[in-house]
C-alpha positions as a Markdown table, in Angstrom:
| # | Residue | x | y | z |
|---|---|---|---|---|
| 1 | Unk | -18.3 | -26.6 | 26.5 |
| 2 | Unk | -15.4 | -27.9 | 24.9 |
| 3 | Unk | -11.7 | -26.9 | 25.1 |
| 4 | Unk | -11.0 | -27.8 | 21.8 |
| 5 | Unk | -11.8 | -25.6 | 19.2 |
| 6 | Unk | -13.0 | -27.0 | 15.4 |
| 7 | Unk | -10.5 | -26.0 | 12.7 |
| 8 | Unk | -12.0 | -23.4 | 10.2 |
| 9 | Unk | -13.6 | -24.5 | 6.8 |
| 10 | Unk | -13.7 | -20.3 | 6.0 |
| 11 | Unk | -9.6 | -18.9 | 5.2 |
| 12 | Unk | -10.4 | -15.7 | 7.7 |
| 13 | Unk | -6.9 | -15.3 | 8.1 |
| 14 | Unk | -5.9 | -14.9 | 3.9 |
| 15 | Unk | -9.6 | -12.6 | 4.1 |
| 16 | Unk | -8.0 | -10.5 | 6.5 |
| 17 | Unk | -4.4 | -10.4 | 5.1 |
| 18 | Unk | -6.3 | -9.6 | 1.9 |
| 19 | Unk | -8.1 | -6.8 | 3.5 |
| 20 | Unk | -5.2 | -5.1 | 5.2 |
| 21 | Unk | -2.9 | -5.0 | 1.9 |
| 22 | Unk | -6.2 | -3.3 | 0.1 |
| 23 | Unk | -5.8 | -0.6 | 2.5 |
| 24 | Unk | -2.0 | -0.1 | 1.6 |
| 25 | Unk | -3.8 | 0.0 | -2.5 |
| 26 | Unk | -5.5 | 2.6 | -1.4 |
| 27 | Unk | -3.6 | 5.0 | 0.4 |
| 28 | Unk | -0.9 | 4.2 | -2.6 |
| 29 | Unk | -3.3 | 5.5 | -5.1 |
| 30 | Unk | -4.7 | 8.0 | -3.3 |
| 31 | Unk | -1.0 | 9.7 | -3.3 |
| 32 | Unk | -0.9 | 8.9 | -7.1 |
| 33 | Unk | -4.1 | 10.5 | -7.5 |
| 34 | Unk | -2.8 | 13.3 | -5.5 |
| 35 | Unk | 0.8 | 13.4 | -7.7 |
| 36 | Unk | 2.3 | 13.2 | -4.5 |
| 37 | Unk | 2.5 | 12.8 | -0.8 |
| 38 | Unk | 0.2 | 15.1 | 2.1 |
| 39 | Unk | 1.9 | 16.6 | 4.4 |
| 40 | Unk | 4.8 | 15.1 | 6.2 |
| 41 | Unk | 3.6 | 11.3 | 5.6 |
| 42 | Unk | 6.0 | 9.2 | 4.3 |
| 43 | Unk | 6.2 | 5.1 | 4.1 |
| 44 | Unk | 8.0 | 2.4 | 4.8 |
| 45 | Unk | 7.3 | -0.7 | 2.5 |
| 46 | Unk | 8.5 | -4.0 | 3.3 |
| 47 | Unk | 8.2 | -6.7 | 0.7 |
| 48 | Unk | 9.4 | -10.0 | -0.1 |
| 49 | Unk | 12.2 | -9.7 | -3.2 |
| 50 | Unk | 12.2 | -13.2 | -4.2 |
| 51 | Unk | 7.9 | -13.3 | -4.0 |
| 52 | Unk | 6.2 | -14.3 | -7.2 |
| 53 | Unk | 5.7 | -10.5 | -9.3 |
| 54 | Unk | 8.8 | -8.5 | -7.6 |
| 55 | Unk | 10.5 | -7.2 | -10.7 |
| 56 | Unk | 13.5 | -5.5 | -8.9 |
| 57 | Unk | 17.1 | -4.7 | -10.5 |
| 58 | Unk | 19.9 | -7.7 | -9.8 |
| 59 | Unk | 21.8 | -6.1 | -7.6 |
| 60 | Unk | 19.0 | -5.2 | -5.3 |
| 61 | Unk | 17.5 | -9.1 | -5.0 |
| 62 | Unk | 21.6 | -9.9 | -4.4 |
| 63 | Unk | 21.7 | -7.1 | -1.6 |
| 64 | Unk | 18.9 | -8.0 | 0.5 |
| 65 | Unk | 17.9 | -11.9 | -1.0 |
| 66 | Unk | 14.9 | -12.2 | 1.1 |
| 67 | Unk | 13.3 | -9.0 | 2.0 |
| 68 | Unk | 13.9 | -5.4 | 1.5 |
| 69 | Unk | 12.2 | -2.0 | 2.9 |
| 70 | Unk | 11.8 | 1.3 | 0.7 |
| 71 | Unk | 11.1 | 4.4 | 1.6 |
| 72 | Unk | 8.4 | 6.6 | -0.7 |
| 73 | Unk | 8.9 | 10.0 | 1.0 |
| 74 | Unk | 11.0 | 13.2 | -1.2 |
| 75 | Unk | 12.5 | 11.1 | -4.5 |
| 76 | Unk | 10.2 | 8.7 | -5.8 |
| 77 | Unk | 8.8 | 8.7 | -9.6 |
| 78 | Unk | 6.5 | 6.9 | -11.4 |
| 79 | Unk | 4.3 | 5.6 | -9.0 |
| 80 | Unk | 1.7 | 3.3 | -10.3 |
| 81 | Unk | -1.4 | 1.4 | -8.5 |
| 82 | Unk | -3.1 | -1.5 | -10.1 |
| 83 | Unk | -5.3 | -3.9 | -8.4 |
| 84 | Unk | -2.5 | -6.3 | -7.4 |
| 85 | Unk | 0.5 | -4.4 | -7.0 |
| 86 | Unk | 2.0 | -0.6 | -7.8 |
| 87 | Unk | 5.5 | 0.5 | -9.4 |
| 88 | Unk | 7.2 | 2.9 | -8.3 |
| 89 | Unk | 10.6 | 4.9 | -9.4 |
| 90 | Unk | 13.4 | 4.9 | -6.4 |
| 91 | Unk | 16.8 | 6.0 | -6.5 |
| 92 | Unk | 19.4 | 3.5 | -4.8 |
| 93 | Unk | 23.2 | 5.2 | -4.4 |
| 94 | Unk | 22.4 | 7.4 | -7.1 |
| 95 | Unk | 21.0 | 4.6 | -9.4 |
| 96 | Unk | 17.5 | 4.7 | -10.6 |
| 97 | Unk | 15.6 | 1.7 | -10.3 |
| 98 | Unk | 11.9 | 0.7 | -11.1 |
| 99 | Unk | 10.2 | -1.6 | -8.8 |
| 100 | Unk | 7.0 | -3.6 | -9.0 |
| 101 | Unk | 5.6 | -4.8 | -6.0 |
| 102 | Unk | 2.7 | -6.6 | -5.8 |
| 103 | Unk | 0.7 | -6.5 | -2.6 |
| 104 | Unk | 1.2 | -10.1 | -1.6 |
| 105 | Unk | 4.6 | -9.5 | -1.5 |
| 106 | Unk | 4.4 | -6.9 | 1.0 |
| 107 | Unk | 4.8 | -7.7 | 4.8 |
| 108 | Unk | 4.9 | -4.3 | 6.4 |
| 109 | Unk | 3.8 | -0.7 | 5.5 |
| 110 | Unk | 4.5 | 1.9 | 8.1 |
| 111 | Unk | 3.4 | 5.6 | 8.1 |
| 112 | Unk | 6.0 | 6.9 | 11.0 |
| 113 | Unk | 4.6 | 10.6 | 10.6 |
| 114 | Unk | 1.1 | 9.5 | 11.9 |
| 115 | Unk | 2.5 | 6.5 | 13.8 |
| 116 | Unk | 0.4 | 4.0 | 11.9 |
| 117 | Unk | 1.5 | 0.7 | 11.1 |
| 118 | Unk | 0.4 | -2.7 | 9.2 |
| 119 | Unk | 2.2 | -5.9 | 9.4 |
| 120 | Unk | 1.7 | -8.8 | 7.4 |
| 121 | Unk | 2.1 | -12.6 | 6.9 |
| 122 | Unk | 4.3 | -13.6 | 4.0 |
| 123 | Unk | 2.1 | -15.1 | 1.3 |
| 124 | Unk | 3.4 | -18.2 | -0.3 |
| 125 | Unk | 2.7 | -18.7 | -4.3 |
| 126 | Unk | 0.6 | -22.0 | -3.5 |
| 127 | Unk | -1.5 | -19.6 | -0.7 |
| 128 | Unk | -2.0 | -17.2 | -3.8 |
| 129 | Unk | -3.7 | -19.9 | -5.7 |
| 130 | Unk | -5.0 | -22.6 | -3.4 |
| 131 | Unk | -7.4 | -21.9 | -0.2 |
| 132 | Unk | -6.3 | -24.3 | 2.3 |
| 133 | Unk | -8.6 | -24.4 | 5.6 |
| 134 | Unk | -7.5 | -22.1 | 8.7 |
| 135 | Unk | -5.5 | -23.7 | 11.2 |
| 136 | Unk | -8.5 | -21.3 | 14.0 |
| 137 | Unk | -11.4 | -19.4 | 14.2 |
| 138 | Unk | -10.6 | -16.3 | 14.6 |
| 139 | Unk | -7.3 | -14.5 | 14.7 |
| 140 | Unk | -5.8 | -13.4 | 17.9 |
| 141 | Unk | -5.1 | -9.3 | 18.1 |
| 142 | Unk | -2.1 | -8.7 | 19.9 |
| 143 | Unk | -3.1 | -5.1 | 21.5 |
| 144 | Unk | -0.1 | -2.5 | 21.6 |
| 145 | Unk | 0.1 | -0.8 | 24.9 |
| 146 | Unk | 1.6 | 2.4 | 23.5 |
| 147 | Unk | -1.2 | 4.1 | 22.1 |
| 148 | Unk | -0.4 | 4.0 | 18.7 |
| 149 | Unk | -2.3 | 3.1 | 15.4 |
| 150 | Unk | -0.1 | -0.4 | 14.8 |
| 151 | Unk | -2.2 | -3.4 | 14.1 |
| 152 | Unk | -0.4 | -7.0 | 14.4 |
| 153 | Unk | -2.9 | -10.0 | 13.8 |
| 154 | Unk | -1.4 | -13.3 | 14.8 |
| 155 | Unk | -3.2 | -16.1 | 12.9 |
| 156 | Unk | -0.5 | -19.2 | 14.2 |
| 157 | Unk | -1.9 | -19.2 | 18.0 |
| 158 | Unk | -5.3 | -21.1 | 18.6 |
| 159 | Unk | -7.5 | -20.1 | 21.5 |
């Protein structure tokens, strides 16, 4: 057996990435579906505000230039889910703003009510486009000890 381990001709970890935001589509447009949130869930979306797709107001993208959370709990509007993205209405000191978000932009979504969390690697435009081949075989989960629902896959170690 060898200790080396042959670099991956399948993208698993852009698979997965692409798996995990489909799950943050869904419970999205479930709550549109809905007209509005279960319960006492509430998220926290992280995104990217200079990704490729973010169409957020000026002042936002110069307040946080790199990446910026929201918060869809009481005052949100307007939420839309498409295949790649959703838009959603938020109010920011007493400004309305609409967002559009697409999926690949995002890099976290949390659910603090249920203690369920999804973390993501930052997709770059050429990743969008072009497959290149995995740098491993199989991404390395990094357990949580604390017994909650938060799943961090790290695809940058090798075995």
């Amino acid at each position: 057996m060898s200790d080396t381990t042959a670099d991956s001709l399948i993208p698993y970890d852009e698979i997965v990435q692409e798996a995990l935001r489909a799950v943050v589509g869904r419970v999205l447009g479930e709550v549109e579906r809905a007209g509005g949130l279960p319960g006492t869930h509430h998220f926290y979306i992280t995104f990217k505000t200079q990704a490729v797709g973010v169409d957020i107001p000026a002042h936002l993208v110069q307040r946080f230039p790199d990446e910026m959370t929201i918060v869809i709990q009481n005052r949100f509007w307007d939420l839309k889910v498409r295949e790649d993205g959703f838009q959603v209405g938020l109010s920011f000191n007493q400004m309305p703003a609409m967002l559009i978000i697409p999926f690949a932009a995002v890099t976290g979504f949390v659910d603090p009510a249920v203690n369920f969390a999804l973390q993501f690697q930052a997709q770059a435009e050429e990743q969008a486009t072009d497959h290149e081949p995995a740098g491993n075989d199989a991404p390395v989960a990094t357990p949580v000890e604390d017994g909650s629902n938060v799943v961090s896959v790290d695809f940058t170690r090798k075995k």
